[in-house]
C-alpha positions in Angstrom: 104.2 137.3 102.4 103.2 134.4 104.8 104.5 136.5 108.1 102.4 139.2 106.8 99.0 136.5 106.4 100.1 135.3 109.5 100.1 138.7 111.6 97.1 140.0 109.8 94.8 136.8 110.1 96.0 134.0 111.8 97.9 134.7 115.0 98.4 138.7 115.4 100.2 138.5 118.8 102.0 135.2 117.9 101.0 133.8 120.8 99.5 130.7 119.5 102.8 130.3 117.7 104.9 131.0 120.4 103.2 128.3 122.5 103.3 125.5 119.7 107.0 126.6 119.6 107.5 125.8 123.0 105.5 122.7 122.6 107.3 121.5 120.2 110.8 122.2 121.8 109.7 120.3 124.8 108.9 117.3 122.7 112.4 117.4 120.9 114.2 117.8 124.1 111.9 115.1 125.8 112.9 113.0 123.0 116.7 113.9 122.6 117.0 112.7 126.4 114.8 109.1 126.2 117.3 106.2 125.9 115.0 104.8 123.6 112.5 106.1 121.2 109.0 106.1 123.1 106.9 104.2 120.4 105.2 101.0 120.6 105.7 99.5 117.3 102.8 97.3 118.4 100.5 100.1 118.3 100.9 100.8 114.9 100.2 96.9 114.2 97.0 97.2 116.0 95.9 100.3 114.3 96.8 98.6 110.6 94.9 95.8 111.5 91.7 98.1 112.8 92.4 100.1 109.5 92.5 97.1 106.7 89.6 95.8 109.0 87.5 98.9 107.9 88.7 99.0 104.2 87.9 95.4 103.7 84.4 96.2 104.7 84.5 99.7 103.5 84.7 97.6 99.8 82.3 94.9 100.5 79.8 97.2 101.3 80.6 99.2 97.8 80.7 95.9 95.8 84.1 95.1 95.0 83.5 91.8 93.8 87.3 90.4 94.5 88.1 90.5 97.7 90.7 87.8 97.5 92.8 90.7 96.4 93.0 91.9 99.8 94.1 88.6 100.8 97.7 89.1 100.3 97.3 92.5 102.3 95.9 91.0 105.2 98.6 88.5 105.6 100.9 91.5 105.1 99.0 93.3 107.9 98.9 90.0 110.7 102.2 88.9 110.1 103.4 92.6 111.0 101.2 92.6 114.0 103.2 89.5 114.8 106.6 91.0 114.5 106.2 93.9 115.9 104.8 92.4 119.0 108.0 90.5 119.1 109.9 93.8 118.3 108.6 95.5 121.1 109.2 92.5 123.8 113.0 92.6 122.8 113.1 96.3 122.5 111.4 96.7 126.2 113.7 94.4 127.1 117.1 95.8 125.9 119.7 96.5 128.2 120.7 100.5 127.9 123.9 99.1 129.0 124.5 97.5 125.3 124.4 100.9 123.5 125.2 99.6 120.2 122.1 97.0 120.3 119.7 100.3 121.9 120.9 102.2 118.8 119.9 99.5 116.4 116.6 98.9 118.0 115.8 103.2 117.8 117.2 103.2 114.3 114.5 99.9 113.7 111.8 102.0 115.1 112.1 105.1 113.1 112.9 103.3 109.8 109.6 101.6 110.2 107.7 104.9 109.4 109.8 105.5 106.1 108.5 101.8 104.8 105.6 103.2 103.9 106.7 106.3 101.8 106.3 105.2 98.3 108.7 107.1 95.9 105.9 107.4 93.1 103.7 109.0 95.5 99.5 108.0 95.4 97.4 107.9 91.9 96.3 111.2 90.8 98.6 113.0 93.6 101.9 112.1 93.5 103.5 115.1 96.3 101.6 112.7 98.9 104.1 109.7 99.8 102.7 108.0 102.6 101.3 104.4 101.4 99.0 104.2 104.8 98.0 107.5 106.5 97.4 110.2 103.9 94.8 113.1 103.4 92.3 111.8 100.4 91.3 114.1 97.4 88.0 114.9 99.2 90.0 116.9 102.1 89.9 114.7 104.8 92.2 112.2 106.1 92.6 108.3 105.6 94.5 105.1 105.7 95.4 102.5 102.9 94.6 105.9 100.6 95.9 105.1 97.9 93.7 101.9 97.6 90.7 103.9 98.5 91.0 106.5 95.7 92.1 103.9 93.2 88.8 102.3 93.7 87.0 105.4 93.7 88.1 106.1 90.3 87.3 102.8 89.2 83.4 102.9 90.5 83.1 106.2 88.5 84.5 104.8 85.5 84.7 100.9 85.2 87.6 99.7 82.8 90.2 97.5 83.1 93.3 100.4 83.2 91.7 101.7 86.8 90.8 98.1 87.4 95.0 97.5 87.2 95.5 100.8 89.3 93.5 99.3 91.9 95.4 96.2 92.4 98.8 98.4 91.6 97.8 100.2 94.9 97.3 96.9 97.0 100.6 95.3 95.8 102.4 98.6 96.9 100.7 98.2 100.3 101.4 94.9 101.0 105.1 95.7 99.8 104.8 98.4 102.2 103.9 96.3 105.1 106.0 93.7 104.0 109.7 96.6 104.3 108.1 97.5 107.8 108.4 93.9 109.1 111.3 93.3 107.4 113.0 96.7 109.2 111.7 94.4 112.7 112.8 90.7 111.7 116.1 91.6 110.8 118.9 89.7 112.9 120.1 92.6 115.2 124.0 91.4 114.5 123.2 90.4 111.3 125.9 93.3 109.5 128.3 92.9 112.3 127.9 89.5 114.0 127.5 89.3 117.8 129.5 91.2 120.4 132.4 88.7 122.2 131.2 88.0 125.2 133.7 88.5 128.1 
């Protein structure tokens, strides 16, 4: 059924498929032959603190009255800047050598992207996990969703039940936040103490 769509409408020669294909393999093998995982951790703190930056004006400008709600969040937000800045000295640092430490510091980095999959899913679409980048119910895409739609249900229909969803959605984001810097502050010896030195 979908190879049939796919031939008929989409991509009749598959060449736009066969060219993401390849794409997509040279990512993998790119990636399969880096020592370490090619992502600055420190990115994604600067683009949480851009995005909380936009949703905190985003709901002044709509009138939500309590923005010491947010509060929480934003400590959440800078004290995971902080860490991951830390993160990523140590990590750029590592020697390649020490492959036990390299493998704890790639496992770090991709765990950090699974702190914000929240197992209950957002309010009113629970198949969409992500707690910070997810599309929104209008079709377009957008970070700290969760807290957005929450509050978008609430301005439609004041009460003190969607009132509770909203602040439901900010406590799951700040916990969020708070697993990611966990994932980074963690002792790297911490299960297995440090190596003997020789």
């Amino acid at each position: 059924d979908k190879l049939d769509y796919l031939l008929r409408f989409v991509d009749p020669h598959l060449k736009a498929t066969e060219a993401i294909t390849r794409l997509m393999t040279e990512i993998v093998v790119q990636l399969s032959a880096s020592t370490k995982i090619p992502f600055d951790v420190r990115e994604l703190g600067h683009s949480l603190e851009d995005e909380f930056d936009e949703l905190r004006s985003t709901l002044y400008v709509r009138g939500m009255k309590y923005l010491e709600k947010l509060d929480n969040l934003q400590w959440a937000v800078g004290n995971f800047t902080t860490v991951a800045a830390d993160f990523q000295l140590r990590f750029v640092r590592d020697d390649v050598a020490r492959v036990l430490d390299t493998r704890r510091f790639n496992d770090r980095v991709m765990q950090v992207s699974r702190a914000f999959i929240h197992p209950e899913g957002l309010p009113g679409n629970p198949r969409v996990k992500n707690v910070l980048f997810a599309p929104n119910s209008k079709g377009g895409d957008s970070t700290f969703t969760g807290i957005r739609e929450a509050f978008d249900a609430y301005e439609l229909s004041p009460s003190k039940a969607l009132w509770d969803v909203v602040e439901q959605q900010i406590a799951i984001a700040m916990l969020s936040v708070q697993s990611a810097t966990r994932i980074l502050s963690e002792d790297l010896f911490a299960r297995g103490g440090a190596p003997p030195s020789s």
